[in-house]
C-alpha positions in Angstrom: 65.5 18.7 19.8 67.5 19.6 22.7 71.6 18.0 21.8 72.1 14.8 24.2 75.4 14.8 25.7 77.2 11.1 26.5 80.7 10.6 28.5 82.7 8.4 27.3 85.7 6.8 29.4 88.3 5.3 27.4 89.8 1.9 28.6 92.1 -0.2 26.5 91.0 -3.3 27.1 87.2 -2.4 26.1 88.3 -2.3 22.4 90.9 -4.7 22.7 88.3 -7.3 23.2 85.8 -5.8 20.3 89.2 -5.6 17.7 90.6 -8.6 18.6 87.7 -11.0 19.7 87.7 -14.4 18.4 90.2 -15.7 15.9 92.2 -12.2 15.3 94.5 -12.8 18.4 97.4 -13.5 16.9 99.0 -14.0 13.2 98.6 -17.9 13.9 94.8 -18.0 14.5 93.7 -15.3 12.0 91.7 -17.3 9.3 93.7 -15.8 6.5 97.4 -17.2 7.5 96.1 -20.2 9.8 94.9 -22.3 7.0 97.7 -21.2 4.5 100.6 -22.0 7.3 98.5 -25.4 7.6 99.0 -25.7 4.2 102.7 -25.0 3.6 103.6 -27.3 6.5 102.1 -30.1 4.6 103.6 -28.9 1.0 106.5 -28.6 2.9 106.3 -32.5 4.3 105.3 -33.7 0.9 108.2 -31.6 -0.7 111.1 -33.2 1.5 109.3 -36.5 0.8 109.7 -36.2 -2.8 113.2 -35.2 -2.5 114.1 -38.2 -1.1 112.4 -40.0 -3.7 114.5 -37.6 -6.0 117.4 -38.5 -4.8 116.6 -42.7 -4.8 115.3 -42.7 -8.3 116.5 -40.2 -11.0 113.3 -40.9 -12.8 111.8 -38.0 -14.7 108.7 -38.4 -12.6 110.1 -37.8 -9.4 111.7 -34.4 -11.2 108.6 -33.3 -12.3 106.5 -34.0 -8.9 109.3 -32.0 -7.3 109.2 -28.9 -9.7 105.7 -28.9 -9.8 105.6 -29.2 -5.5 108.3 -26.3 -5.2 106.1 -24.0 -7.1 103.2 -25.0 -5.3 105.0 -24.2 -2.3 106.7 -21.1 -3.4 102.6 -20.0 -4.6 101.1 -20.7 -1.3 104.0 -19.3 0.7 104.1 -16.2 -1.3 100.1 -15.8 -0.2 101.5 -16.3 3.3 103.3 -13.7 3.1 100.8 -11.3 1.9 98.4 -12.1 4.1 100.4 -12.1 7.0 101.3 -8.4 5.9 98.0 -7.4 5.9 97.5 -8.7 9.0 100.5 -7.0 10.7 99.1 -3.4 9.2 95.6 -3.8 10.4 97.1 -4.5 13.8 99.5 -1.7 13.7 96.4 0.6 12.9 94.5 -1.0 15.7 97.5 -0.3 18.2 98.0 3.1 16.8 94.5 4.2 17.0 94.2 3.0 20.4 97.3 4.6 21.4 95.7 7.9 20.3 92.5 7.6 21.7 94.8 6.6 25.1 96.3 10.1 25.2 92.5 11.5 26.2 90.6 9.1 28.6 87.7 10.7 28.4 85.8 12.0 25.7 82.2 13.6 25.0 79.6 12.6 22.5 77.2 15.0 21.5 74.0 14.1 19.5 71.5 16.2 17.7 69.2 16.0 14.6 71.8 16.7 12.4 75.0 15.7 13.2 77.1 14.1 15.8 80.4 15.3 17.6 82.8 13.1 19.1 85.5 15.9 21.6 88.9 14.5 22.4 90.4 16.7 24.4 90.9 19.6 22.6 90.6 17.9 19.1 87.0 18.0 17.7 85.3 15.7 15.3 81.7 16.4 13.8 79.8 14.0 11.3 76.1 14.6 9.9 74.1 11.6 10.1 73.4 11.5 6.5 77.1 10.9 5.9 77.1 7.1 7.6 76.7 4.5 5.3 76.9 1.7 7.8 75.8 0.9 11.5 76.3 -2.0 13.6 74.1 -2.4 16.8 76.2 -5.0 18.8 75.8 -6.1 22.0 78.8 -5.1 23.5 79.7 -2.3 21.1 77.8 0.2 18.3 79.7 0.6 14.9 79.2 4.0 12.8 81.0 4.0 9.7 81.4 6.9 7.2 83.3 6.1 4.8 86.3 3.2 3.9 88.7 5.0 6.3 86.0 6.5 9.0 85.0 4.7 11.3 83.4 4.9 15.3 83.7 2.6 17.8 81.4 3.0 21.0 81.7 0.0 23.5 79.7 0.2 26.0 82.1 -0.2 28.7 83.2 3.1 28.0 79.5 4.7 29.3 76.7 4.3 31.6 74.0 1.3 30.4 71.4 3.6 30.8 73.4 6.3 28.2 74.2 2.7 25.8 70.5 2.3 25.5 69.9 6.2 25.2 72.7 5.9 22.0 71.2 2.6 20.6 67.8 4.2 20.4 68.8 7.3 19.0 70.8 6.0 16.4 68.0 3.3 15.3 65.5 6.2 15.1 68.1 8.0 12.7 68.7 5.1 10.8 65.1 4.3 10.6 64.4 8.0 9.4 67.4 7.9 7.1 65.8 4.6 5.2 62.0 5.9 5.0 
């Protein structure tokens, strides 16, 4: 089979709105921290609350309802933190891999039998189809990943529709071929 060649145009904005589409805008919509700084704002609420009942009554109850809300809090705002570091690396790789894909605008895809090579510039990258464990037919974009750490974004923004459909086939016939 004769390789087919595809051009791809980067453009920012195309994989901004496949990375950061619904809730993973910002820190404060992401699923992971939204419902944790939900949380903490009310531990927080209840926390003051019992401190002034602390500071009225000396009871032991009121001491114990306190400790036991300060560790709650200290628990759930430790998990905010976590999360909210996780969250600020996968953005930071997101930025940085979009700044490096920014630096060539336009790149080629070439597809054969085999394998398939992604040129940046003067930086090559070649795959063999057996090597992707995981595709994702989209829509708007077409996921190939390799490995944990390897992964291909195509949106298709960033080529003709005609050479979108022309990719979506060929890579459903591969898959299809891979699994029979």
């Amino acid at each position: 089979m004769e390789p087919i060649t595809i051009e791809l145009t980067f453009r920012s904005k195309d994989f901004r709105e496949i990375y950061y589409v619904d809730q993973r805008k910002n820190i404060f919509t992401w699923p992971h921290t939204k419902k944790p700084i939900i949380i903490l704002s009310c531990l927080v609420a209840l926390s003051v609350f019992n401190y002034i009942g602390l500071k009225n009554s000396k009871s032991p109850e009121w001491i114990f309802l306190f400790v036991i809300f300060l560790i709650v809090d200290f628990s759930v705002f430790v998990r905010l933190l976590l999360n909210t570091a996780r969250y600020s690396q996968w953005k930071m790789g997101v930025e940085v891999y979009l700044r490096d894909l920014s630096k060539h605008p336009n790149h080629t895809l070439v597809l054969s039998d085999e394998i398939f090579e992604l040129n940046k510039g003067d930086e090559k990258f070649i795959a063999r189809w057996s090597g992707v464990n995981h595709v994702s037919i989209l829509p708007n974009h077409i996921l190939l990943k390799l490995d944990d750490q390897t992964q291909y974004i195509f949106p298709e923004k960033s080529m003709k529709s005609e050479d979108y459909e022309l990719l979506k086939g060929f890579i459903q016939s591969k898959i299809s071929s891979k699994t029979s």
